[in-house]
Gaussian input, Z-matrix of N, CA and C with variables (Angstrom, degrees):
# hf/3-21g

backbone

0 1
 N
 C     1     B1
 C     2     B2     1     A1
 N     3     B3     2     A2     1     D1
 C     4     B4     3     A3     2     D2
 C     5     B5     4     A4     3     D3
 N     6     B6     5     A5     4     D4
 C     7     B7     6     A6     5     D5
 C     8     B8     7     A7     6     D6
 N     9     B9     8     A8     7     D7
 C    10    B10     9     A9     8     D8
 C    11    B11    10    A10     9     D9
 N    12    B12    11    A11    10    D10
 C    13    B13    12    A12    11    D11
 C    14    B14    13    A13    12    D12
 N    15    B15    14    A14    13    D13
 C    16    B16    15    A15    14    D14
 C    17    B17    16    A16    15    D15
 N    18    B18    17    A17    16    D16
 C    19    B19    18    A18    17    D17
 C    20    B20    19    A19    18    D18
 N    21    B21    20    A20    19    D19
 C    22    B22    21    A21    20    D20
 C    23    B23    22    A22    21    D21
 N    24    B24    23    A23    22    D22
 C    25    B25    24    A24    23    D23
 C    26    B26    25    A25    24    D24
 N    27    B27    26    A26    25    D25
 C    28    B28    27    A27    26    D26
 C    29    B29    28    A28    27    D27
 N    30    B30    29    A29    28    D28
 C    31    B31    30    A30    29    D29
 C    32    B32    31    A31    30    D30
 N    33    B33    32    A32    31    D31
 C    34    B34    33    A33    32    D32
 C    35    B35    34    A34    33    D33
 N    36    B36    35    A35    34    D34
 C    37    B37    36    A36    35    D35
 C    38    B38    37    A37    36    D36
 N    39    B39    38    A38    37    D37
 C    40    B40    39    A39    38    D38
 C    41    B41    40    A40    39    D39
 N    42    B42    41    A41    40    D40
 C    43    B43    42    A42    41    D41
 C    44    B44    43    A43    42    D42
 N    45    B45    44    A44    43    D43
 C    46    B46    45    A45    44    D44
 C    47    B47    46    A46    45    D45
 N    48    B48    47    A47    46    D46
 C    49    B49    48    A48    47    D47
 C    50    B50    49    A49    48    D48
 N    51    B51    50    A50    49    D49
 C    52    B52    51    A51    50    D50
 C    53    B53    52    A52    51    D51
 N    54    B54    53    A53    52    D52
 C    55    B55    54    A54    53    D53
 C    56    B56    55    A55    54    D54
 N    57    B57    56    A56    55    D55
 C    58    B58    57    A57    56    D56
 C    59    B59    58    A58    57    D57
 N    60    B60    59    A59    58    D58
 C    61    B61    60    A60    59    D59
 C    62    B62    61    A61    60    D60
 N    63    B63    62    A62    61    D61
 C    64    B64    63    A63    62    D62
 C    65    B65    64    A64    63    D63
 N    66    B66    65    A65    64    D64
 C    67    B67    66    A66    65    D65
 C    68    B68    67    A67    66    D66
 N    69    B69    68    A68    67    D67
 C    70    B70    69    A69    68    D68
 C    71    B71    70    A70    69    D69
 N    72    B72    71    A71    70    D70
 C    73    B73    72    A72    71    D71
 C    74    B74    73    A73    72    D72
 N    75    B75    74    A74    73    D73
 C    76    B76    75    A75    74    D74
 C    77    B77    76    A76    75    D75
 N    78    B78    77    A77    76    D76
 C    79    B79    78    A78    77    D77
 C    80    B80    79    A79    78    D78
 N    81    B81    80    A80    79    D79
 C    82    B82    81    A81    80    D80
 C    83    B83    82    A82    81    D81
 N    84    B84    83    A83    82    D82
 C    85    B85    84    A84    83    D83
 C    86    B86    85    A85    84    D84
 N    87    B87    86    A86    85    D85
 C    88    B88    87    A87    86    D86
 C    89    B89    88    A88    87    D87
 N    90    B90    89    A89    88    D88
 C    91    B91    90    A90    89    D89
 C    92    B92    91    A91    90    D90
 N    93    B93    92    A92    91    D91
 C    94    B94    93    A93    92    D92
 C    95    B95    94    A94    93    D93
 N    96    B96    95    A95    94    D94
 C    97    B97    96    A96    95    D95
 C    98    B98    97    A97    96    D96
 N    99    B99    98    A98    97    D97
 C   100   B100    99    A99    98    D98
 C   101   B101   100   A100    99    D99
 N   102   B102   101   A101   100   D100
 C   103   B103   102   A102   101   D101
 C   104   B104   103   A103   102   D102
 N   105   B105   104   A104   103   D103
 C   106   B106   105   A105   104   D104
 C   107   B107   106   A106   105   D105
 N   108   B108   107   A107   106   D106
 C   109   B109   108   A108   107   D107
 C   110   B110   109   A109   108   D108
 N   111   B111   110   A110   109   D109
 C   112   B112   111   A111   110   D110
 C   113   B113   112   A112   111   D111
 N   114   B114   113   A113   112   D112
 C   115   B115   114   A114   113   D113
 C   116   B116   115   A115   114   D114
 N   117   B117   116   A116   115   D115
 C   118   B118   117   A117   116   D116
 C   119   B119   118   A118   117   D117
 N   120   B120   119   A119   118   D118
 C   121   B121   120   A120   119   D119
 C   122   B122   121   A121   120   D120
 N   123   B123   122   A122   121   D121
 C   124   B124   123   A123   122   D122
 C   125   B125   124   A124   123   D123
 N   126   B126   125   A125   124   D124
 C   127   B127   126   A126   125   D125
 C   128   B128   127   A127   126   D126
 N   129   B129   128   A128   127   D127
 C   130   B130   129   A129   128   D128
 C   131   B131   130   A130   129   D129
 N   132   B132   131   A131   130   D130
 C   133   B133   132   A132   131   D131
 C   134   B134   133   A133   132   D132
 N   135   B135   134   A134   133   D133
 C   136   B136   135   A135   134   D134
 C   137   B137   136   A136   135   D135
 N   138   B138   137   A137   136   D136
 C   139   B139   138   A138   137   D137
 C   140   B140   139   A139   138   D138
 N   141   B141   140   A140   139   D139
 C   142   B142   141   A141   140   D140
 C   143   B143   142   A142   141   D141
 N   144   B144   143   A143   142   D142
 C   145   B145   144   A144   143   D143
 C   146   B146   145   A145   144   D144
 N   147   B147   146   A146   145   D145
 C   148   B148   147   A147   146   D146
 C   149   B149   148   A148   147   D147
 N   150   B150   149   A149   148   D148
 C   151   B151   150   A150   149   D149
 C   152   B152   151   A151   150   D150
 N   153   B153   152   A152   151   D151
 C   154   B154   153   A153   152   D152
 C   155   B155   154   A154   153   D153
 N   156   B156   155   A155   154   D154
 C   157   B157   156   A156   155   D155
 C   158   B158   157   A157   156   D156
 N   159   B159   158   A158   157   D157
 C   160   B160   159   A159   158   D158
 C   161   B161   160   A160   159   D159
 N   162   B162   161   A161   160   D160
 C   163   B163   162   A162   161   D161
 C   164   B164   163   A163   162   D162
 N   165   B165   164   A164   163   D163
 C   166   B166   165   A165   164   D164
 C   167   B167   166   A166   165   D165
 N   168   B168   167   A167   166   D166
 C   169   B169   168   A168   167   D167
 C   170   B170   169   A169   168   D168
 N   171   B171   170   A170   169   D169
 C   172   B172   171   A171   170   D170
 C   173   B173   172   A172   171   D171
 N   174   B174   173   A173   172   D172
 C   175   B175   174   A174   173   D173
 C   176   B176   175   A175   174   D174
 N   177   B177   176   A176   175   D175
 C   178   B178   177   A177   176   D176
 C   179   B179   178   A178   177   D177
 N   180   B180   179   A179   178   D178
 C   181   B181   180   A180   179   D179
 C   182   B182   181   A181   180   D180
 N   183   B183   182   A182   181   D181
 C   184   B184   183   A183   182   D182
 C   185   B185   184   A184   183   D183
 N   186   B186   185   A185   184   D184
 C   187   B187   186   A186   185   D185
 C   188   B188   187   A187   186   D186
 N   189   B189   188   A188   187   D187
 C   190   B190   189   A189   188   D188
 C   191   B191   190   A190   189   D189
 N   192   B192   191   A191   190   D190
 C   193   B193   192   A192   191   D191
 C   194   B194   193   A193   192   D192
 N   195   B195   194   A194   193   D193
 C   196   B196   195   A195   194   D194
 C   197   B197   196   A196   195   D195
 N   198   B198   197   A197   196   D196
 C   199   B199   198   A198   197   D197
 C   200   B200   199   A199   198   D198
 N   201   B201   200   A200   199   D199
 C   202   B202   201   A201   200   D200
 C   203   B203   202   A202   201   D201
 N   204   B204   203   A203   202   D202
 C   205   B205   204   A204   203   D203
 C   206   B206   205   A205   204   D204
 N   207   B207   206   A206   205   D205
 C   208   B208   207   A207   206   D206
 C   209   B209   208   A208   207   D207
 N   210   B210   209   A209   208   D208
 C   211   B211   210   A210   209   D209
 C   212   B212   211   A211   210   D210
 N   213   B213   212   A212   211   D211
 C   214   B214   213   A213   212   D212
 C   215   B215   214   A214   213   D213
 N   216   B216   215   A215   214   D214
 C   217   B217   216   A216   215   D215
 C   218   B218   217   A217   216   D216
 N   219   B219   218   A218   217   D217
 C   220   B220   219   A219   218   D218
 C   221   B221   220   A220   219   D219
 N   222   B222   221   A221   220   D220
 C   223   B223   222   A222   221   D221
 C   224   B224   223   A223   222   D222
 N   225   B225   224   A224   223   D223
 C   226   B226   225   A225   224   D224
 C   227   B227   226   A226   225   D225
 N   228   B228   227   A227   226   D226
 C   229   B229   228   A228   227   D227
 C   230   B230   229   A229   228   D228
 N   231   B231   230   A230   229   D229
 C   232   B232   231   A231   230   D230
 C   233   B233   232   A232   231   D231
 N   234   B234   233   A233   232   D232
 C   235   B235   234   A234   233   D233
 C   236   B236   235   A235   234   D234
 N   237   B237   236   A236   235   D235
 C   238   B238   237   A237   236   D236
 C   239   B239   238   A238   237   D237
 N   240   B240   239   A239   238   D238
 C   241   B241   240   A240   239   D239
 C   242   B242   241   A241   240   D240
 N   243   B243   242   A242   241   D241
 C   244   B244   243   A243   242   D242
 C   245   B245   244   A244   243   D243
 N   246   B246   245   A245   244   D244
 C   247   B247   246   A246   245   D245
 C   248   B248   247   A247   246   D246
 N   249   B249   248   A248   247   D247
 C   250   B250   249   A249   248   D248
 C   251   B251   250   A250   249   D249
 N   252   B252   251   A251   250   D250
 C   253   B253   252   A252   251   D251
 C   254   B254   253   A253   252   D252
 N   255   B255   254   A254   253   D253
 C   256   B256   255   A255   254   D254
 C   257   B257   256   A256   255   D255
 N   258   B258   257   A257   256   D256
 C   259   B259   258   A258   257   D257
 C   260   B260   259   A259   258   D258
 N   261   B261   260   A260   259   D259
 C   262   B262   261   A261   260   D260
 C   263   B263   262   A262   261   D261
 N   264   B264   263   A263   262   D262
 C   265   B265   264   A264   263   D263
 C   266   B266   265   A265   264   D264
 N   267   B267   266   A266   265   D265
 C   268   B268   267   A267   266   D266
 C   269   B269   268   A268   267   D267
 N   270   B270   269   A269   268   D268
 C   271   B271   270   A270   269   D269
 C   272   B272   271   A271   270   D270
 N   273   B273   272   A272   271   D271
 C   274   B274   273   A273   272   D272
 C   275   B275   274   A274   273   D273
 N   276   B276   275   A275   274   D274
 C   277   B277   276   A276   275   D275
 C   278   B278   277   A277   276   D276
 N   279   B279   278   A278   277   D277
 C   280   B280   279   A279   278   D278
 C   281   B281   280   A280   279   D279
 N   282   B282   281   A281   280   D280
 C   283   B283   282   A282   281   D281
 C   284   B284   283   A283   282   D282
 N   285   B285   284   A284   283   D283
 C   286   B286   285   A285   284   D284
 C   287   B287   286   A286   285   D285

   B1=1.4447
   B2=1.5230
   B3=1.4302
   B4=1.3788
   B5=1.4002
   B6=1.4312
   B7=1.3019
   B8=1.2217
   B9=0.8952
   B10=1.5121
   B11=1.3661
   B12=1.5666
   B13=1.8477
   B14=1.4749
   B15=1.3574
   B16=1.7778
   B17=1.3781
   B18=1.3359
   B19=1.7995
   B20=1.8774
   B21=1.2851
   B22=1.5286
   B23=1.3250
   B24=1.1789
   B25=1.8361
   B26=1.6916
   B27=1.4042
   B28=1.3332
   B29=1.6342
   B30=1.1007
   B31=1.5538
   B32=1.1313
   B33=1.5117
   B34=1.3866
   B35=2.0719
   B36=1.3254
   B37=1.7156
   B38=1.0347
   B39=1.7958
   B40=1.7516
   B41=2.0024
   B42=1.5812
   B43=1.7625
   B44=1.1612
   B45=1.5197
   B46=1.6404
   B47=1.4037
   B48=1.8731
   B49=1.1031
   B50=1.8339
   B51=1.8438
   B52=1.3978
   B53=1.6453
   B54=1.1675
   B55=1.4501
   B56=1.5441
   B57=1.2587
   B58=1.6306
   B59=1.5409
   B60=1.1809
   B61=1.3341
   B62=1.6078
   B63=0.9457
   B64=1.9685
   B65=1.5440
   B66=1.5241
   B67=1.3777
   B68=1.1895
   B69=1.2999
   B70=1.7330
   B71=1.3565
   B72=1.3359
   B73=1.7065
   B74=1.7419
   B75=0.9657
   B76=1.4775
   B77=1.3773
   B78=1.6479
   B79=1.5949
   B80=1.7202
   B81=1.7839
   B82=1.4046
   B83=1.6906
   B84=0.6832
   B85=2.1033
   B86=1.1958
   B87=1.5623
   B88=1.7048
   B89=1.7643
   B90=1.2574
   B91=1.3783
   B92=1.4693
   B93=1.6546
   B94=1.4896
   B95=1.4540
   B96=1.4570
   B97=1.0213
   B98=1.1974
   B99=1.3417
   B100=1.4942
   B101=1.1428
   B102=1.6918
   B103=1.5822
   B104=1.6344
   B105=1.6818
   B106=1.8400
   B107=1.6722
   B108=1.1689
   B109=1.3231
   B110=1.3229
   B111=1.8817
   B112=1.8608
   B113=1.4341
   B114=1.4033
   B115=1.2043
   B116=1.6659
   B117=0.8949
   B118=1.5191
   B119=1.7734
   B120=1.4131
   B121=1.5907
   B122=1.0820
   B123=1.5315
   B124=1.6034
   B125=1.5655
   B126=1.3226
   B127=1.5203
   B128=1.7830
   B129=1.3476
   B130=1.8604
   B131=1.2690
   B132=1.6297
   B133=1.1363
   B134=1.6012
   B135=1.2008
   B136=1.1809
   B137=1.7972
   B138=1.3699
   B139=1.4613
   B140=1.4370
   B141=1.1689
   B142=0.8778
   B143=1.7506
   B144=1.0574
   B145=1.9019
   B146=1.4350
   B147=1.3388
   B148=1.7113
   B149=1.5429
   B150=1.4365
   B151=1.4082
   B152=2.2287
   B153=1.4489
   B154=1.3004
   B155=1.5105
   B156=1.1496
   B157=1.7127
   B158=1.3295
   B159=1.1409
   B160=1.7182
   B161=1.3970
   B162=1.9092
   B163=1.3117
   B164=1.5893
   B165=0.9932
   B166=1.6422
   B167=1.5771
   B168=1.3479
   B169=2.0736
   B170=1.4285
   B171=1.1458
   B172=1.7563
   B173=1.6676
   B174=1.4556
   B175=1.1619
   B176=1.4424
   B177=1.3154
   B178=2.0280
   B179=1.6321
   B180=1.5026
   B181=1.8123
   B182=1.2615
   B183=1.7021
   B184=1.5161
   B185=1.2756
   B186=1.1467
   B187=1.3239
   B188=1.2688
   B189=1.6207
   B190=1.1638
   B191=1.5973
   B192=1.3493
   B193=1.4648
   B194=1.4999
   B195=0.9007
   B196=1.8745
   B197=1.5247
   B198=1.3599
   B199=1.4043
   B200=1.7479
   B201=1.3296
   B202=1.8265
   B203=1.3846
   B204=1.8171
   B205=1.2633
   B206=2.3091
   B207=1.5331
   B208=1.2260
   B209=1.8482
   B210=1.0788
   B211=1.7787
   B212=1.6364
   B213=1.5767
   B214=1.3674
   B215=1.5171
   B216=1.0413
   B217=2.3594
   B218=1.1765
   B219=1.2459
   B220=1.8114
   B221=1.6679
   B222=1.6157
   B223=1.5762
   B224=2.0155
   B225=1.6764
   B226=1.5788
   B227=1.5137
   B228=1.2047
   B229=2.0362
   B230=1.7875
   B231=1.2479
   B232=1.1256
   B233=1.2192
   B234=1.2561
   B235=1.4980
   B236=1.8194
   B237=1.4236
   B238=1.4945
   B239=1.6752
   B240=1.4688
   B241=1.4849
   B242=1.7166
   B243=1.4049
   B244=1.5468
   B245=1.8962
   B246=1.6341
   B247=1.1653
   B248=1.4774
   B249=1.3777
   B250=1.7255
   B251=1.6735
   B252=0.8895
   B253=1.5361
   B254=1.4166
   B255=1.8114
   B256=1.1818
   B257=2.2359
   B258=0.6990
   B259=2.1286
   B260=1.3079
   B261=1.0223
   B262=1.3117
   B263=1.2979
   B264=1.3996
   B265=1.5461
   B266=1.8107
   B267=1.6076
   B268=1.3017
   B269=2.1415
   B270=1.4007
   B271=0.9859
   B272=1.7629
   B273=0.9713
   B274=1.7846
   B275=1.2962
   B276=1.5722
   B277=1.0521
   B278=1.7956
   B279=0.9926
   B280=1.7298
   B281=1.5823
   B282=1.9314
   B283=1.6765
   B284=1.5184
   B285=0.7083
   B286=1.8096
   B287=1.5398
   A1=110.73
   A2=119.55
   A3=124.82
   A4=117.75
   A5=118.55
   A6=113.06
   A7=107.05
   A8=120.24
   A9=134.50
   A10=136.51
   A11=97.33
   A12=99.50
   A13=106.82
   A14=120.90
   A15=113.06
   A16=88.59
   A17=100.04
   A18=110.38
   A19=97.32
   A20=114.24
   A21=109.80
   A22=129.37
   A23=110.58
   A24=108.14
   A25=96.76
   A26=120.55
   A27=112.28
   A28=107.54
   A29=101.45
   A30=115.22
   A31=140.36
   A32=109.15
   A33=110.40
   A34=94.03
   A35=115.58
   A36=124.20
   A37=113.27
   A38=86.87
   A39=98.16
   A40=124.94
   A41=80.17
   A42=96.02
   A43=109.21
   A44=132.01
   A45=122.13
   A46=117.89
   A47=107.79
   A48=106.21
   A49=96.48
   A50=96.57
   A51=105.63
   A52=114.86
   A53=113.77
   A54=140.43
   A55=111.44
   A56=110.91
   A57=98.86
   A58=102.76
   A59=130.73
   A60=129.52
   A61=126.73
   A62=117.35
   A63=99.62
   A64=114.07
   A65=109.56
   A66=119.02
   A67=105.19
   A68=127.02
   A69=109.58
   A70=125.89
   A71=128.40
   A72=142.54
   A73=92.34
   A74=127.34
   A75=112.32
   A76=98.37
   A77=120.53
   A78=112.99
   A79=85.78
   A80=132.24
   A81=129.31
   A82=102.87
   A83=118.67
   A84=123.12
   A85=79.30
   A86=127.49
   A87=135.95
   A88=101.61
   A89=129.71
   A90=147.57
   A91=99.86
   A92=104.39
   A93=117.48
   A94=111.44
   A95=152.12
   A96=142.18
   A97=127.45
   A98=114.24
   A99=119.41
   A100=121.49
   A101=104.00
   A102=104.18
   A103=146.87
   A104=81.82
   A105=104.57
   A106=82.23
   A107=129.60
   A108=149.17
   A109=126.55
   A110=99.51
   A111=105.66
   A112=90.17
   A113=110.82
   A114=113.81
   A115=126.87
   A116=87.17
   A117=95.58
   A118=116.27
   A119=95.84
   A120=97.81
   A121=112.13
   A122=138.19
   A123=148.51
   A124=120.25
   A125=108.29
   A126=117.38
   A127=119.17
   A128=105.00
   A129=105.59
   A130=81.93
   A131=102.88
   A132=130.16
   A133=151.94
   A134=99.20
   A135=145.08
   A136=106.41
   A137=122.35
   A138=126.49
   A139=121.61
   A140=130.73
   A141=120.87
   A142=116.50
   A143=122.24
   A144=131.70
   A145=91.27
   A146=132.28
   A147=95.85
   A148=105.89
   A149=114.44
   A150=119.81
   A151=108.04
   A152=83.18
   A153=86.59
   A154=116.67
   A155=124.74
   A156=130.88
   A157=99.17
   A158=96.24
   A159=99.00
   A160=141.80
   A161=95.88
   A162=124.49
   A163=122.85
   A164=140.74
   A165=120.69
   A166=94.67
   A167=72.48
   A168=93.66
   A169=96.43
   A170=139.11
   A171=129.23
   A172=100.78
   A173=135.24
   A174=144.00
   A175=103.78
   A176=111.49
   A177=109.53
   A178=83.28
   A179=119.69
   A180=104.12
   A181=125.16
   A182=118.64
   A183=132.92
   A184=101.52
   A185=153.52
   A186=139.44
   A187=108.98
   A188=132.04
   A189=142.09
   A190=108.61
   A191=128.34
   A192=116.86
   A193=118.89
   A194=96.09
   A195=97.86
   A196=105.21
   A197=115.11
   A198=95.77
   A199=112.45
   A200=109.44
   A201=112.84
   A202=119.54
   A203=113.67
   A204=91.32
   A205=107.67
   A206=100.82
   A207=108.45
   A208=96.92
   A209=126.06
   A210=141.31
   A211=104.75
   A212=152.37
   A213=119.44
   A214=91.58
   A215=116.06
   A216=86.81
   A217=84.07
   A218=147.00
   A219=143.04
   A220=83.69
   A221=115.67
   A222=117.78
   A223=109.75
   A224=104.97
   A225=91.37
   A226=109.24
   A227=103.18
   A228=102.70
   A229=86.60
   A230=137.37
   A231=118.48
   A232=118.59
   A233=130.96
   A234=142.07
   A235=91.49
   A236=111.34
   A237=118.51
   A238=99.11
   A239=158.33
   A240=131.78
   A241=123.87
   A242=99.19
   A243=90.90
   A244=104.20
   A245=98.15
   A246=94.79
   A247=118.40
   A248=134.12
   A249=141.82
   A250=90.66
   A251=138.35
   A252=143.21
   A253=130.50
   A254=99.78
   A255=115.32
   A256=91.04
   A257=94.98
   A258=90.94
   A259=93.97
   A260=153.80
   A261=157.62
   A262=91.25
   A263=127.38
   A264=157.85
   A265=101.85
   A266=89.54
   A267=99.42
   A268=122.61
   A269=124.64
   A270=118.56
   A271=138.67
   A272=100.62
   A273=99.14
   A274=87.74
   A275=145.50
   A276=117.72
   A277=100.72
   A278=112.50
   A279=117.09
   A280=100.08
   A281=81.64
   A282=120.19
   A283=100.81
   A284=139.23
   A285=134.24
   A286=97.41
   D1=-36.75
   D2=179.48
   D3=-69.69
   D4=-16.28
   D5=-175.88
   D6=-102.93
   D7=-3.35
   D8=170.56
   D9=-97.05
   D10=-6.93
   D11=174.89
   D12=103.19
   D13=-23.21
   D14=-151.27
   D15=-103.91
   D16=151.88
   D17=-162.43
   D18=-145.05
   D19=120.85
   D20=170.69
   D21=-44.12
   D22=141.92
   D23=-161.70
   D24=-122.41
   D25=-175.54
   D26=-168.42
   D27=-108.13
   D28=18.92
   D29=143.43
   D30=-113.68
   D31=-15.89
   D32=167.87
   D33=-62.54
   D34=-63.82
   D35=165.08
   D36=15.38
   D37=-72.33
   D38=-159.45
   D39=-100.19
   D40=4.94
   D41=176.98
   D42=-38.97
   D43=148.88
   D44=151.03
   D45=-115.92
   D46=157.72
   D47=-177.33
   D48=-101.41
   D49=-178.22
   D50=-169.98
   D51=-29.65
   D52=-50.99
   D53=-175.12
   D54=-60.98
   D55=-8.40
   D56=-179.66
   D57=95.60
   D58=-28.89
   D59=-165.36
   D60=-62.44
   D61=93.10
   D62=-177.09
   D63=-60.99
   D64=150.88
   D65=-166.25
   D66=-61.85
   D67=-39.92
   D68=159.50
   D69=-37.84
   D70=-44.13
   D71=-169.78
   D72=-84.90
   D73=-23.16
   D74=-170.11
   D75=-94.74
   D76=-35.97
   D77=-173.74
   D78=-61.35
   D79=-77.30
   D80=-159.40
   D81=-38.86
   D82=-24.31
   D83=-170.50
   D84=-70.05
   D85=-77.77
   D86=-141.88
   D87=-71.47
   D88=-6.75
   D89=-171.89
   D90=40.77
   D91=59.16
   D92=148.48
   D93=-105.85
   D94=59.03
   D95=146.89
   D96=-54.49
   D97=-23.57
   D98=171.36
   D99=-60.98
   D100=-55.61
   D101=170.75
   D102=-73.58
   D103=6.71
   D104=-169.42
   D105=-90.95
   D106=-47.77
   D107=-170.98
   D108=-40.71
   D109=-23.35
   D110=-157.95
   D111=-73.55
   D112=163.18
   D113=165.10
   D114=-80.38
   D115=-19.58
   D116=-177.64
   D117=-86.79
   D118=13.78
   D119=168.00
   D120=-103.77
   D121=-13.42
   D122=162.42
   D123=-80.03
   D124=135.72
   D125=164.14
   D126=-69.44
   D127=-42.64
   D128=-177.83
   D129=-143.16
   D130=163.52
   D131=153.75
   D132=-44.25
   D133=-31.49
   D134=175.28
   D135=-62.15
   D136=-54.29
   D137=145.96
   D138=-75.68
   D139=-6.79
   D140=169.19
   D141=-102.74
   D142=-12.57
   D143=151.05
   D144=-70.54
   D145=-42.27
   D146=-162.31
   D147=-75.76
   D148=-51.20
   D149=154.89
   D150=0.70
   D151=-78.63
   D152=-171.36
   D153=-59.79
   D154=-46.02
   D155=161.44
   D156=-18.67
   D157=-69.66
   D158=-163.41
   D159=-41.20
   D160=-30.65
   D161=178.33
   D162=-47.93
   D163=107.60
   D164=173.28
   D165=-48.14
   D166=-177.77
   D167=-166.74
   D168=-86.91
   D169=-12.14
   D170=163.74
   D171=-66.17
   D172=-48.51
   D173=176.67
   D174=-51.43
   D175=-52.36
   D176=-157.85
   D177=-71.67
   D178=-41.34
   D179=-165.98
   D180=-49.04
   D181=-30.06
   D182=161.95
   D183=-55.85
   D184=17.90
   D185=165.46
   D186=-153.76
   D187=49.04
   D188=170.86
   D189=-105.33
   D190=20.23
   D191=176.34
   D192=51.06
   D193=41.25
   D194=-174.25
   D195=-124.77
   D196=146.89
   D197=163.79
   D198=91.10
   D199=-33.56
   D200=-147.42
   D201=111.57
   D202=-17.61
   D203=-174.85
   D204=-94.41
   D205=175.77
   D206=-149.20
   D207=-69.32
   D208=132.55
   D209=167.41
   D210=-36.51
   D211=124.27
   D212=173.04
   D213=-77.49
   D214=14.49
   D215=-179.41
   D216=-96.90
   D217=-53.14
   D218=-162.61
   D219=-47.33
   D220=-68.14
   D221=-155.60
   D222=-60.98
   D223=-23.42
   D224=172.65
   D225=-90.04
   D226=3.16
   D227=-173.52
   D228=-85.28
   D229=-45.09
   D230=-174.50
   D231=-84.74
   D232=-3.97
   D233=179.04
   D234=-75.09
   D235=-59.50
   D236=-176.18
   D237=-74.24
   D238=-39.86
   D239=148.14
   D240=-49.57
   D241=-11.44
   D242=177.14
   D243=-76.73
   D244=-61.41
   D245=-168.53
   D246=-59.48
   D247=-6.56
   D248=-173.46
   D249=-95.38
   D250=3.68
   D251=172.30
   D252=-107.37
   D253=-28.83
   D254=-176.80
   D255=-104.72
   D256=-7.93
   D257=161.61
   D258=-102.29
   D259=-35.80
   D260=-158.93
   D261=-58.18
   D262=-70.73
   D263=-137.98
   D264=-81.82
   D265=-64.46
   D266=176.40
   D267=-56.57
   D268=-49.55
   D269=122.63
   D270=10.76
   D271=-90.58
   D272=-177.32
   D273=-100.08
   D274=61.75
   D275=113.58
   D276=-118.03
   D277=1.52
   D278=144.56
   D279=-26.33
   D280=-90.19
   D281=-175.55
   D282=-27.16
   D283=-22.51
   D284=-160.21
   D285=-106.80

């Protein structure tokens, strides 16, 4: 998805599968939280805090900076420099 531009939106989030499950509850089921997590799969922050809301507290502990593992404010500060880079970009090639 990252190499490609496409960034989770807060409907892709809250989609459900057959089961009732939202794609948040199916990544924690599949014990990919990590990879729901990268920053570079979100456009703003804003889905990417609710993302994290959502997490039970075994989920938020993977992202308490402890230990080695990654801080979520470091991981939403680059979610929010990604997206001020990717208007940046988009922008001057307006401008051009």
């Amino acid at each position: 998805m990252a190499a490609t531009g496409v960034t989770l939106n807060a409907q892709d989030l809250n989609s459900t599968n057959k089961d009732g499950e939202t794609f948040v509850q199916s990544c924690i089921k599949m014990k990919q939280v990590e990879t729901l997590m990268r920053p570079e799969m979100y456009g703003n922050a804003k889905d990417y805090q609710n993302v994290y809301n959502a997490l039970p507290d075994s989920g938020k502990k993977m992202f308490d900076g402890r230990d080695g593992r990654p801080a979520f404010s470091k991981m939403k500060n680059q979610v929010m420099a990604n997206a001020v880079k990717k208007m940046v970009a988009n922008k001057s090639v307006r401008q051009a």
